[in-house]
C-alpha positions in Angstrom: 0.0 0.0 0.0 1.2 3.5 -1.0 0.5 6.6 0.6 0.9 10.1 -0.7 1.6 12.9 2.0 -2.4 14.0 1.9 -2.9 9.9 3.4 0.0 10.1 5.6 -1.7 13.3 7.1 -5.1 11.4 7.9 -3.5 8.7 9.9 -0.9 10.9 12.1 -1.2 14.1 13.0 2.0 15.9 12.2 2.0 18.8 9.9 4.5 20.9 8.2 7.3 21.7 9.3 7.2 18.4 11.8 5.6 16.2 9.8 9.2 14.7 8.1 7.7 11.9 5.8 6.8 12.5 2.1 5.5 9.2 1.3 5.0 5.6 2.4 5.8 3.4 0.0 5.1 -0.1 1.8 2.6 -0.7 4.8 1.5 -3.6 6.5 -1.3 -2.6 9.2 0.4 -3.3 12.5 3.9 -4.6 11.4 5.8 -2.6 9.5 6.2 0.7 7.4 8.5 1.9 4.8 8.5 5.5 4.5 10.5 8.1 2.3 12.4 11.4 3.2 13.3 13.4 0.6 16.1 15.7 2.3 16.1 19.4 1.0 18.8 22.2 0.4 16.3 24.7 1.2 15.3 23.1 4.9 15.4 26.0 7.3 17.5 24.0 9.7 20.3 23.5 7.6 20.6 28.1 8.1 22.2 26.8 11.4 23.5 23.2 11.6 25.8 24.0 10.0 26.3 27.2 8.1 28.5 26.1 5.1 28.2 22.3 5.8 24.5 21.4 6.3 23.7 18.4 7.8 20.6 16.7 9.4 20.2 16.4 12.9 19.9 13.1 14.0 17.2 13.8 15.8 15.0 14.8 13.3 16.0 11.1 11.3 14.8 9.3 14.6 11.6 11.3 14.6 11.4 10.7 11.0 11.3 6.9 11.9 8.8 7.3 15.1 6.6 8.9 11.8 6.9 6.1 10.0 6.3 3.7 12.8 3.2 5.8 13.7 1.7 5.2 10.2 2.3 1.4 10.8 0.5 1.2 14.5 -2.3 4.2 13.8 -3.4 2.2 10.7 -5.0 -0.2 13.3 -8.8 0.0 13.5 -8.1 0.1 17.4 -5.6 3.1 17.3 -7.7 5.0 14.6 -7.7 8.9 15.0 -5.4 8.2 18.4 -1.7 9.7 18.8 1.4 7.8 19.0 3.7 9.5 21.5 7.2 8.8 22.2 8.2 5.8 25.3 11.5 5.7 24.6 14.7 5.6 22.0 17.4 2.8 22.9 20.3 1.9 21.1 20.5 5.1 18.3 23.2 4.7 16.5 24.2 7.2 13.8 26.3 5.8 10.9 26.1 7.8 8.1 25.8 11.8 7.9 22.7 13.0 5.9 22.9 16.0 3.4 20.5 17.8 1.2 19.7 16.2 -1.9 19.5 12.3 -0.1 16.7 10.3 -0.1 15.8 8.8 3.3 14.2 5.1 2.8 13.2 4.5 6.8 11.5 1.1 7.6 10.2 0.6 10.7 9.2 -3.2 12.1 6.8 -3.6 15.0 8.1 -6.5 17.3 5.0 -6.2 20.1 2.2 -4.5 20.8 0.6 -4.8 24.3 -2.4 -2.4 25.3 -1.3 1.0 24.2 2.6 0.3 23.9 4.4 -0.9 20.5 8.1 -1.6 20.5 9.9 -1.1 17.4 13.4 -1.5 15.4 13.9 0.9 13.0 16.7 1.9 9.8 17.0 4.5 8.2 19.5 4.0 4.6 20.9 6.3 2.7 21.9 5.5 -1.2 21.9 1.4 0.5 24.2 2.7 3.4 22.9 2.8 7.0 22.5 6.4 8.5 20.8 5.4 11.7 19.2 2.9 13.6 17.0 2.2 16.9 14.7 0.5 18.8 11.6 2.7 19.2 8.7 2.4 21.9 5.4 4.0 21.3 2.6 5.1 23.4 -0.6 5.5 22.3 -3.0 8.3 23.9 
């Protein structure tokens, strides 16, 4: 299943400038979600990190894969119109820098989901190259 940003937007609530996913190119309801990120010259955060050698925060990749994870959990009919917060990050590691002009492919595998908790291991590649992974735990409210 493919979903353009106008879909993405009806299942998570994020909007410009957080909502750091342009498309989700595979989805499977409660298991996983493959998302892309196309990464921009003309991203106001690269005015500042860093002037003359923009790069992508890291943090903004891991939220980038939380997104994508969202899309995977909130696609469930019992997490419908809910939010999917942050429970924790363990085990980021950052691999690769990110620059304008990549392309992010993020996938994101739900291991468990108990109640209103998912845990989840997510990459994020760059060109085939790892840029950053972690183990991701939602909470849904």
């Amino acid at each position: 299943m493919v979903l353009d940003v106008t879909e993405i937007q009806k299942i998570i609530p994020h909007r410009y400038p957080m909502l750091l996913i342009d498309r989700v190119e595979e989805l499977e309801v409660g298991k996983r979600a493959v998302a892309i990120r196309n990464v921009t010259a003309h991203e106001q955060v690269f005015n500042g990190h860093f002037p003359g050698n923009p790069v992508l925060p890291g943090v903004l990749i891991v939220e980038a894969m939380a997104q994508t994870g969202a899309v995977a959990l909130l696609s469930m009919d019992e997490f419908k119109g809910k939010t999917a917060y942050f429970g924790g990050i363990k085990q980021a590691k950052f691999r690769k820098v990110v620059r304008p002009g990549d392309t992010l492919r993020i996938e994101v595998t739900l291991e468990k989901i108990r109640n209103n908790v998912g845990l989840g291991k997510a990459i994020a590649m760059v060109a085939g190259q790892k840029a950053c992974t972690a183990e991701l735990t939602f909470m849904i409210g």
